[in-house]
Backbone as CSV, one residue per row, in Angstrom:
resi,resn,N_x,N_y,N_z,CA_x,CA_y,CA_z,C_x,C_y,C_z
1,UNK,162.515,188.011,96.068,162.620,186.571,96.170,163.141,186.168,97.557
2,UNK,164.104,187.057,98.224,164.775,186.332,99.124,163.740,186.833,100.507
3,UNK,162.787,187.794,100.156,161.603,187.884,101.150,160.531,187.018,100.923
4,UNK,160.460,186.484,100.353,159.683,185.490,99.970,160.047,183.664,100.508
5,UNK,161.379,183.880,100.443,161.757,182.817,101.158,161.699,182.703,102.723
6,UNK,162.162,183.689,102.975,162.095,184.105,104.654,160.158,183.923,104.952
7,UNK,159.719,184.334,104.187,158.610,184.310,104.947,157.701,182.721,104.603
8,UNK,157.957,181.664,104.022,158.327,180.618,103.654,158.120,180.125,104.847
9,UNK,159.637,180.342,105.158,160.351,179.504,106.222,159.540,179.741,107.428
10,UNK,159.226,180.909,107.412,158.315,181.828,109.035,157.100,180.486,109.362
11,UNK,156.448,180.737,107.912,155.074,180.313,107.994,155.145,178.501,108.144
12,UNK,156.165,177.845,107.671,156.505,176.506,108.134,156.720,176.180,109.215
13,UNK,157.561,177.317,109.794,157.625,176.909,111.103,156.758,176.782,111.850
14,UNK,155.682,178.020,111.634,154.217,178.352,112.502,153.454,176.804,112.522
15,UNK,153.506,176.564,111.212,152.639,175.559,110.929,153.348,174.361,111.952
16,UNK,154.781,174.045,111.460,154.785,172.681,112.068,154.890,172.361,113.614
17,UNK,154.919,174.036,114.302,155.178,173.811,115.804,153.613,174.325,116.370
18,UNK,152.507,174.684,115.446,150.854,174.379,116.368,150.840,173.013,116.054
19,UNK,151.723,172.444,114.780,151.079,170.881,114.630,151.817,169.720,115.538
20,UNK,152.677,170.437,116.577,153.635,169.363,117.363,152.337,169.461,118.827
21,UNK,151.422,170.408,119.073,150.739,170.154,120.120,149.750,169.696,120.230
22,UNK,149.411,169.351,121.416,148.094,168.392,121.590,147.385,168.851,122.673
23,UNK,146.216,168.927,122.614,145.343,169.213,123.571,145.202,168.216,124.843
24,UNK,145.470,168.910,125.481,145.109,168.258,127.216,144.120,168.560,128.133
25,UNK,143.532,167.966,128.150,142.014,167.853,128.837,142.094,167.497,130.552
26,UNK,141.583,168.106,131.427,141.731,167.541,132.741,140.663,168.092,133.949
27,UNK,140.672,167.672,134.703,140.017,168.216,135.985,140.569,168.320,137.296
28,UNK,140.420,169.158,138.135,140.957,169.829,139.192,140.240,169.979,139.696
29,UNK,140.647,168.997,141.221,140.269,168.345,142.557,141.026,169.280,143.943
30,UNK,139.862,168.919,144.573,140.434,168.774,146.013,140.966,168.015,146.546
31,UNK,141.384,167.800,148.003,141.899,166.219,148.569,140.135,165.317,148.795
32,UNK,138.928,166.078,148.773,138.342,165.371,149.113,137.352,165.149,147.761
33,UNK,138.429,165.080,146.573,137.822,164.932,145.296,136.457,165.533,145.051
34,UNK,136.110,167.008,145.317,135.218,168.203,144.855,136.342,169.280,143.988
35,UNK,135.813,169.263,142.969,136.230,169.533,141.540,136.530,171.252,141.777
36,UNK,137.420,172.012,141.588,137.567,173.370,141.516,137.714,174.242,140.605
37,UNK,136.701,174.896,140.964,136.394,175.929,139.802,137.365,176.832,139.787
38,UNK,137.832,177.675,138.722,138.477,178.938,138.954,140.250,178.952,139.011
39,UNK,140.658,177.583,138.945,142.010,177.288,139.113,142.857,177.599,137.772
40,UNK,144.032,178.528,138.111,144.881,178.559,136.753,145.651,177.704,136.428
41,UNK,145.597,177.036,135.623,146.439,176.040,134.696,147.367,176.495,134.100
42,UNK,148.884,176.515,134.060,150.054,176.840,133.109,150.787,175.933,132.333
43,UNK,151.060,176.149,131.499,152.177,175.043,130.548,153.339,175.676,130.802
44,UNK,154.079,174.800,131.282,155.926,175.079,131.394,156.726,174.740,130.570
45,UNK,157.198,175.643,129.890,158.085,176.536,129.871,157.608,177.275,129.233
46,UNK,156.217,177.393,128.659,155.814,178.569,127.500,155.039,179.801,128.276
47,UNK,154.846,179.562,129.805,153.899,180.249,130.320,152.519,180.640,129.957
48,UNK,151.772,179.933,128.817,150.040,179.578,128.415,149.576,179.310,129.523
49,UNK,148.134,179.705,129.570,147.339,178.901,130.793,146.219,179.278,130.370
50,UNK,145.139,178.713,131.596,143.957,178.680,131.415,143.384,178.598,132.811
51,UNK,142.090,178.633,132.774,141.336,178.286,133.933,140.365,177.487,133.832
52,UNK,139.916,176.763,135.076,139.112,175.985,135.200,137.752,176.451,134.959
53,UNK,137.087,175.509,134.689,135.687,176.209,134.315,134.876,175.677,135.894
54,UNK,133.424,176.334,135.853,132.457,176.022,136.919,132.429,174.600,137.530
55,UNK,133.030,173.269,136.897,133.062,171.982,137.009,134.304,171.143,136.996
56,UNK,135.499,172.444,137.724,137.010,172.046,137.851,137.151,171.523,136.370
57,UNK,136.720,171.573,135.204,137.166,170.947,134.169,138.100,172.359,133.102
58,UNK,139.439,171.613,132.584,139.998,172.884,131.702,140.542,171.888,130.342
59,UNK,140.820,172.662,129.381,141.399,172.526,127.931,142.464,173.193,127.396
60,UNK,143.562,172.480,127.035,144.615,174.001,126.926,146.010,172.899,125.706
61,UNK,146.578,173.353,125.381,147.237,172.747,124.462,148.600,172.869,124.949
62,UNK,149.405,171.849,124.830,151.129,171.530,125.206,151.707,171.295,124.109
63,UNK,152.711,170.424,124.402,153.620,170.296,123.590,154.363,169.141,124.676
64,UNK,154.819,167.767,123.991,155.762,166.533,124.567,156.195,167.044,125.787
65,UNK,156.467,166.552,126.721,157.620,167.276,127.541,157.407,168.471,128.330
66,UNK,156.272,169.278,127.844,155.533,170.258,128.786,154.986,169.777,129.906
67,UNK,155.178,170.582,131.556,155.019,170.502,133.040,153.355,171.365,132.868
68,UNK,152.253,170.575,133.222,151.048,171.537,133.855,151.193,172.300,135.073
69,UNK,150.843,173.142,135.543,151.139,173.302,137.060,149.312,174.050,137.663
């Protein structure tokens, strides 16, 4: 029973902290606004990232209060 609770609690948590994030959508420029491919995207403080696709465009999920870099 009391493993049963613990793992309860595990799986609530899982659940309610993918359900605190949100997807962030963006594109990545130059200064002379030509879009860059290939750029890594990070979320701060969790260290996630991603890269840009062929059309400077990326998708990646945060959380409130999360820094892109």
């Amino acid at each position: 029973m009391k493993h049963s609770i613990i793992l309860l609690v595990f799986v609530l948590h899982l659940f309610f902290a993918y359900e605190s994030k949100a997807q962030v959508t963006g594109l990545v420029t130059d200064a002379n606004r030509l879009p860059l491919p290939n750029v890594h995207v990070v979320v701060s403080p969790t260290g996630w990232g991603t890269q840009t696709d062929a059309d400077g465009r990326f998708r990646i999920y945060a959380q409130p209060g999360n820094v892109l870099h």
